[in-house]
N, C-alpha and C positions, 0 to 999 in steps of 0.2 A: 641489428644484424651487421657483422664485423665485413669490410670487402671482402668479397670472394665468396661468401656464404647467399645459394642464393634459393630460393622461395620452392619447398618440392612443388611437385603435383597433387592436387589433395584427391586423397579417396573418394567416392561415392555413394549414397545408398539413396534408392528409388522408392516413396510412399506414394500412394492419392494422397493423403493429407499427413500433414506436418504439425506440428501444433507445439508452440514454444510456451511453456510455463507449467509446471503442475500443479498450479492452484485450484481451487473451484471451477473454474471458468473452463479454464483447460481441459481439466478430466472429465468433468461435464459435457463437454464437448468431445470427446474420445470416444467415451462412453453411449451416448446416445449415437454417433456415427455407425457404429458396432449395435446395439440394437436396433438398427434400422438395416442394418446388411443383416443380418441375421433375421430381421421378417421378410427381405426379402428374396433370401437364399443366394444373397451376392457375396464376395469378397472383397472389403475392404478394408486398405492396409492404415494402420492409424502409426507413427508415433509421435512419444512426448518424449520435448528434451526439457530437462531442471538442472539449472545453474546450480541447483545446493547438492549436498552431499548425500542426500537423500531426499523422497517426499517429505514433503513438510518442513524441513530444516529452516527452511527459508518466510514459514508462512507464522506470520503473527497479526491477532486479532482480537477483540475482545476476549469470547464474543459470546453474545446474542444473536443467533440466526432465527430468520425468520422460515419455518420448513416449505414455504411454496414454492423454491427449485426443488428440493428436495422429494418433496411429494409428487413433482411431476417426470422426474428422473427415475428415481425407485420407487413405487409404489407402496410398497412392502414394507420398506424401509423399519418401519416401528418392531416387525416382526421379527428384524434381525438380531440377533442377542451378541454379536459381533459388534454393531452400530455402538460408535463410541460416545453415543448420544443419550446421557441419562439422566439429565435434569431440566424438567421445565419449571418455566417459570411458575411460581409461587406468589411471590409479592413484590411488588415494583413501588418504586420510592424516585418522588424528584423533589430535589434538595435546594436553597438558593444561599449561600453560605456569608455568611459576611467575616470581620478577626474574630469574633466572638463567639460568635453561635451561629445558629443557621433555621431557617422555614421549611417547614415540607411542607411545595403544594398539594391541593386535594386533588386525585385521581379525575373527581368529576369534571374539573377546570381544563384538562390535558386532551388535546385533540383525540378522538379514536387511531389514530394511524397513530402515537407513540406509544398503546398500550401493549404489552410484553407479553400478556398471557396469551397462551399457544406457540411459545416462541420457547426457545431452549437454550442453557448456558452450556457451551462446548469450549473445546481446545481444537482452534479450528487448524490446526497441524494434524491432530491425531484423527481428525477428521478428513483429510487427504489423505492422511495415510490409508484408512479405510477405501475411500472410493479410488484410490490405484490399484488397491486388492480386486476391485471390482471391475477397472477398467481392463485389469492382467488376465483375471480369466475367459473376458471377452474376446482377447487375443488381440491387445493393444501392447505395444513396446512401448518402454518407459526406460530413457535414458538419465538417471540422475547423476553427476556430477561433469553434465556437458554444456556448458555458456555458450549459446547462441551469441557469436560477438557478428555477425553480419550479414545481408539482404543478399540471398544471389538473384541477378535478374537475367533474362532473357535479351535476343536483340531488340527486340520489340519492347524493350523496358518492363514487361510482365515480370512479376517477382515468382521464380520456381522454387524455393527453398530459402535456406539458412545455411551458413558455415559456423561451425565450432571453433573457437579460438585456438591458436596455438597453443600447444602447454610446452614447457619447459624454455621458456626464451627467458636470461638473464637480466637483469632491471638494466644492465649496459646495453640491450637489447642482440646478442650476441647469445647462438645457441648453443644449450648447456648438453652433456651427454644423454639424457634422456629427454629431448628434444623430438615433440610430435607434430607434423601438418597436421592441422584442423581439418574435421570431414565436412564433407558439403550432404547436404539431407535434402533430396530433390522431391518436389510432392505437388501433383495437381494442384493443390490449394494448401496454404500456409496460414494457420489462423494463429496469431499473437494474443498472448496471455499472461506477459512478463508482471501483470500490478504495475502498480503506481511510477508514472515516470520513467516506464520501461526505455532503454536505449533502442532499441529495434523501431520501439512505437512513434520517439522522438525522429527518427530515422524518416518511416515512412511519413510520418504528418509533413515533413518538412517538403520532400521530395514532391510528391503530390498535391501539395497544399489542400491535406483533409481539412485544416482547420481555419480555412477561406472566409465562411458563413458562421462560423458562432464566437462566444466569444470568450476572452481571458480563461486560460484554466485557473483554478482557484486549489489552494491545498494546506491542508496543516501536520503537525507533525503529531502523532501517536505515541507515548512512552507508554512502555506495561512492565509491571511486577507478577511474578505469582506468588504467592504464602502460604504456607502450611500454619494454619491461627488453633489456637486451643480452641477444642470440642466445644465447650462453651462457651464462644464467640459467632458457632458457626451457624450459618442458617441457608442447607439448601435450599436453592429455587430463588433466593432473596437478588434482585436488582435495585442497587440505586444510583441515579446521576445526580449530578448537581452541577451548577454557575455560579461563579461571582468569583470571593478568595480563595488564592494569593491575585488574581486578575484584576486589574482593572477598569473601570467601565467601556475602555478605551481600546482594551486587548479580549479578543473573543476565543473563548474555548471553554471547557469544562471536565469533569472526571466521572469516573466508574467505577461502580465496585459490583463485582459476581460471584457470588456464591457457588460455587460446584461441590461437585461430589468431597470425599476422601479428606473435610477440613480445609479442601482448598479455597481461596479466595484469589483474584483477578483483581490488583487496582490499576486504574490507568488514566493517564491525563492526555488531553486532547489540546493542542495551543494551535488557533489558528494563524499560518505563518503569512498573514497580511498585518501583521504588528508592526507598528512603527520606532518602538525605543531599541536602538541597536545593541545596549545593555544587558537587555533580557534576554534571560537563559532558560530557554523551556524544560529542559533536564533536573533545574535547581526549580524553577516551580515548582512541580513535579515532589519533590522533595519536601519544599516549604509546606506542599499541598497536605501531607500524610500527618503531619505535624497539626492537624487540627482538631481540637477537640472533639468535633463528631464523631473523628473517622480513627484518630491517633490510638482509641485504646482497643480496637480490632487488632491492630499489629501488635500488641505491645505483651510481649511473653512468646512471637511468633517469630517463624525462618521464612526468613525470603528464597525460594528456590531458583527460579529464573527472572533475568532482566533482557530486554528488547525495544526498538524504538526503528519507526517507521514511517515515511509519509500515507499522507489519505488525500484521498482528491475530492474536492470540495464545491466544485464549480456548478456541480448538478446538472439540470436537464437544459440548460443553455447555453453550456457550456461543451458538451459531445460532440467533437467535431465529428468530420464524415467517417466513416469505419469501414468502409468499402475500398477496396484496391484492385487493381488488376492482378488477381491471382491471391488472393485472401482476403481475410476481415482483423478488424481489430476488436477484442471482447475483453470483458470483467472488468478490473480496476485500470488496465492498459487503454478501456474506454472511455472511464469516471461517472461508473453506475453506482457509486454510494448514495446512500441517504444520511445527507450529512446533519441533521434531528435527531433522527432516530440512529445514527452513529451503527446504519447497519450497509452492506455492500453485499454477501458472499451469497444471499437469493439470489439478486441482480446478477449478481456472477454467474450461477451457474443457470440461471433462464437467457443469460445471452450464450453462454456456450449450448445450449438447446436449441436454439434459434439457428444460432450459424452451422452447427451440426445438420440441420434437416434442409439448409440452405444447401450445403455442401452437397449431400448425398442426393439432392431433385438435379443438381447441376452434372453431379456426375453420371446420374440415371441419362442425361440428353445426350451421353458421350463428349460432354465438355470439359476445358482445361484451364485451368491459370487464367476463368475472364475475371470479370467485374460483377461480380454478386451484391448489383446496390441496389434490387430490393428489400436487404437487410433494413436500410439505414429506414425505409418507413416502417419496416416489420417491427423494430424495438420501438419505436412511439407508438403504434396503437397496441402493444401490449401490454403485460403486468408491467415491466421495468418503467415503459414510457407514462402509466397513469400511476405509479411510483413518485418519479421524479417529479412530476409538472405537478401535483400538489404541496410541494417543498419549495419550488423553484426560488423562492421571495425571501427563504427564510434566510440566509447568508446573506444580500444583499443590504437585508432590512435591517440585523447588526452591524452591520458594516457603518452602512447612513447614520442609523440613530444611536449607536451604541448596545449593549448588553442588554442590557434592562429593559427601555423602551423596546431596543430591537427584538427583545422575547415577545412581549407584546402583542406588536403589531403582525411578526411571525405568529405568533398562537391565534390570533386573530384571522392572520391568510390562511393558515391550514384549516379552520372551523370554516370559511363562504368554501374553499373548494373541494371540503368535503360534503359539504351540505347542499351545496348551492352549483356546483361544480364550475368556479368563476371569481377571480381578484380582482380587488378594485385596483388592484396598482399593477396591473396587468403583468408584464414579465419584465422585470427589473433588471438591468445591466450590473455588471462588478465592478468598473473602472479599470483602478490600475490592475496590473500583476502583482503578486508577492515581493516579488524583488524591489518592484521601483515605490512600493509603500515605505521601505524602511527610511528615516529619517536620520540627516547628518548628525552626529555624537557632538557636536556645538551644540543642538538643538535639542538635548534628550538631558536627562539626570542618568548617573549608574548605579547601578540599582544594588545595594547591600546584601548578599544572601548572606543565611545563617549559616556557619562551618556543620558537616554533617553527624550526628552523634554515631554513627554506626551501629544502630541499634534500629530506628524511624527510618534514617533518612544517611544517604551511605554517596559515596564522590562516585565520579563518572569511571574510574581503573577499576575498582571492585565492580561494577557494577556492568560494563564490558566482557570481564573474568565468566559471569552467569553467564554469560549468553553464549560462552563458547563457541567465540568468535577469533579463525583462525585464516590466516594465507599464507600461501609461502611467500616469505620473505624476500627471495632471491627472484623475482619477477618485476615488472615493469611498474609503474604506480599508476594504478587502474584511475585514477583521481585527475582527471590532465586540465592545468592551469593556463587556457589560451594566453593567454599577456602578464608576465610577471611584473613587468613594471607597472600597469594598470593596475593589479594586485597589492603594489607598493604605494601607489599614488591617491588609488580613491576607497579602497576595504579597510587600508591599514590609516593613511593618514585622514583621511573625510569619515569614516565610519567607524574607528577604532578599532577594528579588527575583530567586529562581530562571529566571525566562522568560530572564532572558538568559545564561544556562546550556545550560536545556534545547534550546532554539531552535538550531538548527546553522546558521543563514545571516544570524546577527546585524538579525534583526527587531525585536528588543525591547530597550528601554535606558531605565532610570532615569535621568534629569538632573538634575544639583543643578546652580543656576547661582546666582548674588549673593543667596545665603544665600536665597533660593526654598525653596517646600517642596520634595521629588523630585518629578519631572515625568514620567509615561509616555508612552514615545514610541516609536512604532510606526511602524519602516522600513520599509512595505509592499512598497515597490520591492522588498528584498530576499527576497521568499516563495520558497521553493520549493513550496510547496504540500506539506511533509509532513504537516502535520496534527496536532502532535506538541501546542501547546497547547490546540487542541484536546480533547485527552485529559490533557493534565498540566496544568495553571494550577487548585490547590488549590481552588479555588472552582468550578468550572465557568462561571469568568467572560467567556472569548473564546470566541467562537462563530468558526469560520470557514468565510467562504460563498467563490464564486464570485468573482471579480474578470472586467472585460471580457474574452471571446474570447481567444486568441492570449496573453494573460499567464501571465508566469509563465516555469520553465524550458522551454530547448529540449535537451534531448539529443540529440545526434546518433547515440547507439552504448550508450546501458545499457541 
């Protein structure tokens, strides 16, 4: 903002509930608000703001859902011939890969909580698109291309809403002629629903110290493909995972492939970002992965139609800090309800926006406003999500300790006593460090050779950005903000080698060396997909990443 220019007054608009994010969780949450005023012949104002340019634009996921939000949200559901929900599973495959070949274990050896049948392969975009249809005729508002960039609070430090970012401020931060105040969105209660690593959510945890009592969040990064594969490659309802190659025993993560409808197929690799070689490149994994003879001749005569890459949160049921605020709750992946085994989150999702939905509208029933709704925080442990999580709790822990292999194991091992037995002998295991302070100095790592892409398998991170149709204006401020460049300079670039442009899957980040210049950081904001990945990985907790204008960012049309 140039002198003289100074900050309007921002507009208003008045809800009971607020609710930032349209994902699962969110409209889950809208949704069930609205049929509970509706049985009880009350009115209640619901809306939902989305940072993408539409529902769903923003949501990518395998996926495999498992339908018990589902079934307890819409009942009906299967009845709807709208529901973009048409294939269950069939056959589920776990794979253990090594360079050469690979083992499928037997179904029978596989805990009951990872088996798939009853479970469905969707496009969990096209699937929000859907229940916004359903939260709109409820008479929910649904604002999509409006970024929650901030907390409004009360005197009383009660948080009453959110503000929308400014739009039109020049990257000189000097505003341009279509130049708008951000509105403020006032609502009895405000429930957060931003996913993974939301800024709003790192906001309140910090403020409040939700995250006091538990521990380390945990998280890895999600790449997906979709393909259109010859008819005779295809096999609806088909699920398979696997472990091990391109990975090392040493690096934990694995991959996916989903059959849907229409010749479609979902691959995707999962790298969890507690990896220590500052070399590796989860994108080029990723890459290396598809290239293997199990899985290489699925694609091979096929189009790849979308790419997308994403964090997931990992830390599981001991990791949840408190979700309770004065004046809202924190739900879905802005929680870290995944079940990171079963590589599934979007149940948990929308059985927590169900939860705080009927939290909301008993608080509102008392004539209450903007308190502390922290009977949630026991409500989600004795429920589905809470007896969810606490039979997984060990498995990320126990790869972490033992590595891949044995840590499958003794994981497969803990999920068989607390299913059966309902009880671990290694009680509830700690994570240690964070993501970030795992990565190891680049003296201490080798670098790691990818293979150059053939464009055909296995395609570089430009094309591959291009799919995702992923777009901002350019003449805006770099949503990406680098507290200490010289810290940047000192310990990313010269102690780690300059991993960000590694880890980064849509070529955001680049060291420049130009007429013998020191290296220069340079930060391709255009390219964001909004994973969030350094965020959580950049050794220093030196990039912060917020909000960008409205509408930026990818558009998916189908993950």
């Amino acid at each position: 903002m140039s002198e003289g220019e100074t900050l309007a007054e921002r507009e208003s608009m008045e809800f009971d509930v607020v609710i930032v994010g349209g994902g699962p969780a969110g409209l889950s949450a809208a949704i069930r608000i609205k049929q509970q005023a509706e049985e009880k012949g009350e009115d209640i104002s619901v809306v939902v703001l989305e940072k993408g340019s539409e529902i769903g634009a923003h949501i990518l996921s395998g996926a495999v859902i498992d339908p018990i939000g589902l079934d307890r949200l819409l009942p009906d559901w299967r009845k709807d011939e709208t529901a973009p929900i048409k294939t269950p599973v069939t056959d589920d495959h776990f794979n253990l890969f090594g360079p050469a070949g690979s083992i499928r274990l037997p179904n029978f050896l596989m805990p009951k909580l990872m088996n798939n049948h009853g479970n469905y392969i969707v496009s969990l975009g096209n699937v929000c698109r859907w229940l916004a249809e359903k939260a709109e005729a409820l008479g929910v508002e649904i604002y999509p291309g409006f970024a929650a960039a901030e907390v409004l609070y009360d005197d009383a430090g009660k948080v009453i809403g959110v503000a929308t970012g400014d739009m039109g401020i020049a990257r000189d931060g000097t505003h341009k002629d279509g130049y708008m105040r951000g509105m403020a969105l006032l609502g009895k209660y405000t429930l957060i629903s931003e996913g993974v690593r939301g800024s709003l959510a790192k906001t309140l945890i910090d403020k409040f110290d939700l995250d006091r009592d538990c521990d380390h969040p945990k998280f890895g990064i999600g790449i997906k493909e979709l393909w259109e594969v010859e008819p005779s490659k295809h096999k609806p309802g088909l699920v398979q995972h696997s472990m091990g190659w391109p990975l090392d025993d040493k690096t934990q993560g694995g991959s996916f492939l989903y059959h849907l409808e229409d010749n479609q197929v979902a691959v995707g690799f999962v790298v969890n970002l507690n990896y220590q070689n500052p070399y590796l490149s989860p994108f080029d994994e990723f890459q290396r992965f598809k290239t293997h003879a199990g899985v290489k001749e699925i694609f091979e005569g096929g189009k790849r139609i979308s790419y997308g890459a994403r964090a997931i949160t990992e830390g599981g049921y001991q990791s949840v800090p408190k979700l309770s605020f004065p004046g809202g709750l924190i739900i879905g992946c802005s929680a870290g309800f995944v079940n990171v085994p079963r590589i599934k989150g979007s149940h948990n999702a929308m059985l927590s926006g169900i939860l705080a939905a009927e939290a909301v509208v008993e608080s509102l029933g008392r004539g209450e406003a903007n308190e502390e709704l922290d009977q949630f925080d026991a409500a989600w442990r004795k429920s589905e999500i809470g007896k969810d999580l606490w039979k997984v709790r060990n498995v990320k822990p126990l790869q972490t300790k033992f590595g891949s292999l044995l840590g499958m194991v003794f994981g497969g091992f803990d999920m068989w006593t607390n299913e059966l037995m309902g009880f671990s002998l290694f009680g509830t295991m700690k994570h240690g460090k964070t993501d970030a302070a795992s990565l190891k100095p680049a003296k201490d790592c080798k670098k790691i050779d990818y293979p150059k892409p053939d464009g055909k398998i296995s395609f570089d991170k430009l094309s591959s950005v291009f799919l995702s149709n992923t777009n901002h204006e350019e003449d805006q401020p770099i949503h990406l903000k680098v507290r200490d460049e010289t810290l940047q300079k000192l310990s990313e670039h010269d102690v780690y080698d300059g991993p960000s442009n590694r880890y980064c899957p849509a070529g955001v980040y680049e060291w420049v060396e130009e007429n013998g210049e020191p290296p220069r950081f340079q930060i391709n904001a255009q390219n964001c997909v909004h994973c969030k990945t350094c965020d959580i990985k950049d050794p220093n907790g030196n990039i912060t990443w917020t909000v960008p204008e409205g509408t930026g960012g990818p558009n998916y049309p189908n993950m």
